[in-house]
C-alpha positions as CSV (number, residue, x, y, z in Angstrom):
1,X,47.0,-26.1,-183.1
2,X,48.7,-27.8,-180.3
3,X,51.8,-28.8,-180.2
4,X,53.2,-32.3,-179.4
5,X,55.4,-32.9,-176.5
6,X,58.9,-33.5,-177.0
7,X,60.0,-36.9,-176.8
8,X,64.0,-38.0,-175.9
9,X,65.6,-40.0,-179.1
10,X,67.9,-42.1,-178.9
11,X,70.1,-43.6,-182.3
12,X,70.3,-47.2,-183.4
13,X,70.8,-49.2,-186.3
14,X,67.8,-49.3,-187.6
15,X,67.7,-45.4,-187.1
16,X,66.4,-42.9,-184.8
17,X,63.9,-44.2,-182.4
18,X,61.4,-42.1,-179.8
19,X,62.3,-43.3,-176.3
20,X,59.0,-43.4,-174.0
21,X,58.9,-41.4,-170.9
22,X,60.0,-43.4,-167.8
23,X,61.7,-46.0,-169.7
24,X,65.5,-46.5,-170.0
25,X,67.0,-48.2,-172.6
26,X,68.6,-51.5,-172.4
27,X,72.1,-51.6,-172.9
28,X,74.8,-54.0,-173.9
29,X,75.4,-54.6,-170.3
30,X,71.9,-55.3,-169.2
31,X,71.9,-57.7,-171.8
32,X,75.0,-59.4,-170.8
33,X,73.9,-59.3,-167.2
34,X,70.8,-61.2,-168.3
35,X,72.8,-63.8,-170.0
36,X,75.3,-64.6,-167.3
37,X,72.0,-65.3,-164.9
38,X,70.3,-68.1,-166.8
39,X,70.6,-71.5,-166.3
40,X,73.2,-73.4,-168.5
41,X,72.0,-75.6,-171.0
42,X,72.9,-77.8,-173.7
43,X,73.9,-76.5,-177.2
44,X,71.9,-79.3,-178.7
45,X,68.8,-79.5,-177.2
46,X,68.4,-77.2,-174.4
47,X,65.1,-78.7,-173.4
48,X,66.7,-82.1,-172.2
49,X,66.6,-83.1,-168.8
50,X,69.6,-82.9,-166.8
51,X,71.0,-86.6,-165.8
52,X,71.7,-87.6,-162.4
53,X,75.2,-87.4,-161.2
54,X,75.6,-91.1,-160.3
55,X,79.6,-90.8,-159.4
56,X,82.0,-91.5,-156.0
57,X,80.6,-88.8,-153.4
58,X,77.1,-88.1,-155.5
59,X,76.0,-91.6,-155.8
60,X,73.1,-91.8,-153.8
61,X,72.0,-95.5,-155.1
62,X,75.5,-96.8,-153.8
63,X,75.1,-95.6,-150.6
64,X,72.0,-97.6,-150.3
65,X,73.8,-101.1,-151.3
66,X,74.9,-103.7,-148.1
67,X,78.3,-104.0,-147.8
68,X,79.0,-107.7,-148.3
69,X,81.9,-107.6,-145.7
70,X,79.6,-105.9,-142.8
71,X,77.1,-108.5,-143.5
72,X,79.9,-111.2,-143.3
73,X,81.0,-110.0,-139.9
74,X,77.8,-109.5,-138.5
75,X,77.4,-113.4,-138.8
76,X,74.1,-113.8,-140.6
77,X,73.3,-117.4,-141.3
């Protein structure tokens, strides 16, 4: 009879668990480490699109408006 290769173990809550060759086991702080490099998202529907900053220094669309004043000065008829 042959026998079968010893195999590390490692304990967890559901109870002791073989551990393949080659592989490490994920810990709390891989986990965590994984967390802290996804995107944020909403709480409430994470699959929403993100809305367009449309405020003072990111407002692309009021950049693009004529000032009435330049127009005024330039002497248009």
């Amino acid at each position: 009879m042959i026998d079968a290769p010893v195999l590390p173990t490692e304990t967890t809550p559901e109870g002791e668990q073989i551990v393949a060759p080659g592989v490490k086991p994920i810990t709390l702080r891989d986990r965590l480490d994984w967390c802290a490099r996804q995107p944020m998202a909403p709480k409430r529907n994470p699959n929403a699109p993100q809305k367009p900053c449309d405020l003072g220094l990111f407002d692309l669309e009021g950049r693009r408006q004529i000032d009435w004043i330049d127009e005024m000065r330039r002497g248009k008829p």
